[in-house]
C-alpha positions in Angstrom: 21.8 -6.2 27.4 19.2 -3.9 26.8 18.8 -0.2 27.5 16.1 1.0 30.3 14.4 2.8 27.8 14.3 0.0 25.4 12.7 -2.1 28.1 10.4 0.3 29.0 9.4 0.4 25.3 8.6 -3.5 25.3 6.5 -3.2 28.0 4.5 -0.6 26.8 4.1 -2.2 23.6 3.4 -5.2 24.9 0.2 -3.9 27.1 -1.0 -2.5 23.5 -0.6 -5.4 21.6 -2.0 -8.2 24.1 -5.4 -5.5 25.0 -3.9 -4.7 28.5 -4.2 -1.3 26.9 -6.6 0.2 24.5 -6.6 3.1 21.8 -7.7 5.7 23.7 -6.3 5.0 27.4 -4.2 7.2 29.0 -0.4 6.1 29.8 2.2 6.0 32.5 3.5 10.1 33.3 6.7 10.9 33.1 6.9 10.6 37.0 5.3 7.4 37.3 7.9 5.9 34.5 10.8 7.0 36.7 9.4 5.4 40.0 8.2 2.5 38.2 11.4 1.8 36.3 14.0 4.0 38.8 15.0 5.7 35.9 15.8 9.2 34.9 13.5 11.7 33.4 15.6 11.8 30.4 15.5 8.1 30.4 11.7 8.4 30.8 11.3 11.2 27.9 13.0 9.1 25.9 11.0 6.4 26.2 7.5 8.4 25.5 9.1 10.2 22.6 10.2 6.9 20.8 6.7 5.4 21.0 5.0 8.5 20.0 7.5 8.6 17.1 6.4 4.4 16.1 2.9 5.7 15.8 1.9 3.8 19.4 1.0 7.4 21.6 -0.2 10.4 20.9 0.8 13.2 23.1 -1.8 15.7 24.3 -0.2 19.3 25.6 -1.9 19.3 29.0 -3.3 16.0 29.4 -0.9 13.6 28.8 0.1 10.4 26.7 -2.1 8.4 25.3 -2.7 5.0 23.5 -3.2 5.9 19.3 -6.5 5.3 17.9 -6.0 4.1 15.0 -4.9 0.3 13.2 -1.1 0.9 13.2 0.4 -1.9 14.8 -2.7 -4.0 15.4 -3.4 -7.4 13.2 -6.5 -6.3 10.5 -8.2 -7.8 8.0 -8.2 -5.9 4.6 -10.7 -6.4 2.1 -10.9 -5.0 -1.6 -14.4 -4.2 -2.7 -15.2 -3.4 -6.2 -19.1 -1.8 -5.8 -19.7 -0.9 -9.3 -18.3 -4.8 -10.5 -21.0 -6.0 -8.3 -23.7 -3.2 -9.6 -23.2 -4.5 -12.7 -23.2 -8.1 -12.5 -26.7 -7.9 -10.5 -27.7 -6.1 -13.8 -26.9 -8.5 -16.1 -28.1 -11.7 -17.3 -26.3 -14.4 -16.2 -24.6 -12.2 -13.5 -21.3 -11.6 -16.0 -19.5 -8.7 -16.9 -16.3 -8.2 -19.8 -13.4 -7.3 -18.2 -10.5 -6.2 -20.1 -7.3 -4.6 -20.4 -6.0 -2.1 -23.0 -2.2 -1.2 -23.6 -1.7 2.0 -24.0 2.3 2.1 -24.5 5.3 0.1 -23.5 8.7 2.3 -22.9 12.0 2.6 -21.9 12.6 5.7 -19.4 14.9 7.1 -17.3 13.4 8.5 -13.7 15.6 8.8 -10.6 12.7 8.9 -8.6 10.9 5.7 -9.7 15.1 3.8 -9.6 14.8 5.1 -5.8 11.8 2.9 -5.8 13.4 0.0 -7.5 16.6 0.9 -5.7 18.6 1.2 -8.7 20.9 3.8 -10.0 19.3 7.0 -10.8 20.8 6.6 -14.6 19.8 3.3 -15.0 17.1 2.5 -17.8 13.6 1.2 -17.0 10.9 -0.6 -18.6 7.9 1.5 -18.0 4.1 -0.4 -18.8 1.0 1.7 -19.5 -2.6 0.1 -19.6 -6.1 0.8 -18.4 -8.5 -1.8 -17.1 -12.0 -2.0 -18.5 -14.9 -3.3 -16.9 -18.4 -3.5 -19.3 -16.1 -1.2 -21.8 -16.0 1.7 -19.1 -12.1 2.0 -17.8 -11.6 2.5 -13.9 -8.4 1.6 -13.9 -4.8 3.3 -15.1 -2.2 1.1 -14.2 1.6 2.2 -14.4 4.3 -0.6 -13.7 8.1 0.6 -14.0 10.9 -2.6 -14.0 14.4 -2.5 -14.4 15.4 -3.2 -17.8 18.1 -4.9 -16.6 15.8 -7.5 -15.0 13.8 -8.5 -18.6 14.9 -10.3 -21.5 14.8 -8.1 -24.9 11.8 -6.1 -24.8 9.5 -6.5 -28.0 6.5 -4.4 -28.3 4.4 -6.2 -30.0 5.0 -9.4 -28.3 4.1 -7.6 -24.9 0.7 -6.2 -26.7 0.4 -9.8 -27.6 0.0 -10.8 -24.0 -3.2 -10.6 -22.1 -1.8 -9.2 -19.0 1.6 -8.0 -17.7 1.9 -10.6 -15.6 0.9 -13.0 -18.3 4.0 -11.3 -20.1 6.2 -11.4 -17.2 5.3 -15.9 -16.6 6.0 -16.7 -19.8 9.6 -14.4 -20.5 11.1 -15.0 -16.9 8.8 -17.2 -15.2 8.1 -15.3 -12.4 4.3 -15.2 -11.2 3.9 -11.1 -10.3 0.9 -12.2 -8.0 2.9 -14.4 -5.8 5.6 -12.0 -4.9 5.8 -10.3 -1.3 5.0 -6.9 -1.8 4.0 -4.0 0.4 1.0 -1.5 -0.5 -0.2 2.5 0.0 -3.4 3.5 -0.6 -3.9 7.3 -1.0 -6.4 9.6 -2.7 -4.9 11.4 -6.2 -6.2 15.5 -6.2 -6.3 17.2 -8.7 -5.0 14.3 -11.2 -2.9 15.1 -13.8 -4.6 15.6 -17.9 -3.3 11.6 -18.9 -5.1 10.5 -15.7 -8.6 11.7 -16.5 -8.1 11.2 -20.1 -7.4 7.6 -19.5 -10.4 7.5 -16.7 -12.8 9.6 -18.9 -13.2 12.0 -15.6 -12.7 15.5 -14.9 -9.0 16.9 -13.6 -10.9 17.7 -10.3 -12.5 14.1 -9.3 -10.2 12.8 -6.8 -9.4 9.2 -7.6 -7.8 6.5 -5.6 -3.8 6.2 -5.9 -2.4 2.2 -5.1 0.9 1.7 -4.7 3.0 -1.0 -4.6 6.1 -2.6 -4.6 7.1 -6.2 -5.5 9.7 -8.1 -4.3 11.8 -10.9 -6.4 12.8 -14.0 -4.6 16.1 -12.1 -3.8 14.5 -9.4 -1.7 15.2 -6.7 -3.9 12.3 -4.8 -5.0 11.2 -6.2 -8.9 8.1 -4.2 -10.0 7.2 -0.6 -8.2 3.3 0.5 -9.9 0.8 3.1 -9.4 -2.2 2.6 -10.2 -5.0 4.8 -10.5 -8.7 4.2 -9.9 -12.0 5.0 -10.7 -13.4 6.1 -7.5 -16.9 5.1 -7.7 -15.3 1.4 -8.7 -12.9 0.7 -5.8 -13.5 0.6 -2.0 -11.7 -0.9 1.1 -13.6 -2.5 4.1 -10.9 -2.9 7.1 -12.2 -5.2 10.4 -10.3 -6.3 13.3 -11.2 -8.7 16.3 -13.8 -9.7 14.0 -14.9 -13.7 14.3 -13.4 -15.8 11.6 -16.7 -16.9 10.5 -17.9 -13.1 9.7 -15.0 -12.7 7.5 -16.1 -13.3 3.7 
């Protein structure tokens, strides 16, 4: 049996995620809760502060409660644009561009930060790869992938350098396909980045670059890769749409 305050939840979320309500409308009061739902006002309270807490209301000191704008809990489209990729291309004959990847070390480390990531032990060694992406010989991306160690077979160097791609690597030695894992993704903006960042990205310390994020999940549900990569930011841009028609949507 569910709490009043739990139901009172569902309803509210409910009238968000079917349209009854939209970012930007205001709410139910505290009063109107409890003669809605003949509850308490602590019952009520409790309620409001739970949604506001989930990112679904926004609380305005004399106003009242209101509906979030923003794309939190609502079905989006995401898109990855690469601008300067398509610069170039339209610049070239033949509409082609080289796109390559450059290792720039393979290591073992120990980082209790990145194992809270992986959710390993804090002491427990990792497999930390380095390379940069090129595109037309100009890098835009530094890409940074940590793995348990205890998840690969024997690491060899040279074999790894031998590969194309990490994921490349990664088919071949324990035939898991990186790109088909579930995985979950942040997209932030890096400033100032550290010296190996803009050395790596030929920019200035203070151009802020894009920061991607992500962690991969093995077929077990435990996490398998965590990576940060960072980007050029005049070669990276994301286009977000909702209650767009299907037949917009490239």
């Amino acid at each position: 049996m569910k709490y009043k305050y739990e139901i009172i939840e569902g309803d509210i979320k409910r009238m968000i995620e079917d349209g009854t309500l939209s970012p930007g409308d205001r709410i139910y009061s505290e009063d109107e809760i409890k003669k809605k739902y003949n509850v308490s006002s602590t019952t009520a309270v409790k309620a409001l502060q739970n949604l506001v807490a989930e990112g679904y209301l926004i609380r305005k000191q004399g106003e009242g409660t209101f509906v979030r704008k923003s794309y939190k809990h609502k079905k989006v489209y995401v898109d990855e644009e690469l601008p300067m990729h398509q610069k170039l291309k339209a610049s070239t004959i033949g509409g082609k561009i080289e796109e390559t990847k450059k290792w720039v070390f393979v290591k073992e480390i120990v980082d209790a930060q990145i194992a809270e990531q992986l959710k390993i032990e804090p002491n427990d060694p990792i497999i930390h790869f380095c390379r940069v992406g090129l595109v037309g010989g100009t890098p835009w991306t530094f890409q940074n992938s940590y793995i348990a160690k205890k998840r690969l077979p024997a690491i060899e160097e040279t074999k790894i350098k031998a590969s194309s791609s990490l994921s490349d690597f990664l088919k071949a030695a324990t035939n898991i396909n990186l790109f088909g894992l579930p995985m979950k993704a942040r997209v932030s903006i890096a400033f100032p980045i550290n010296e190996m960042v803009a050395e790596q990205l030929e920019i200035d310390q203070n151009v802020p670059v894009f920061l991607n994020e992500r962690v991969s999940y093995h077929p077990d549900n435990t996490p398998f890769e965590y990576s940060k990569t960072y980007i050029h930011p005049d070669y990276y841009a994301l286009q977000i749409m909702s209650d767009v028609p299907l037949h917009d949507i490239e």
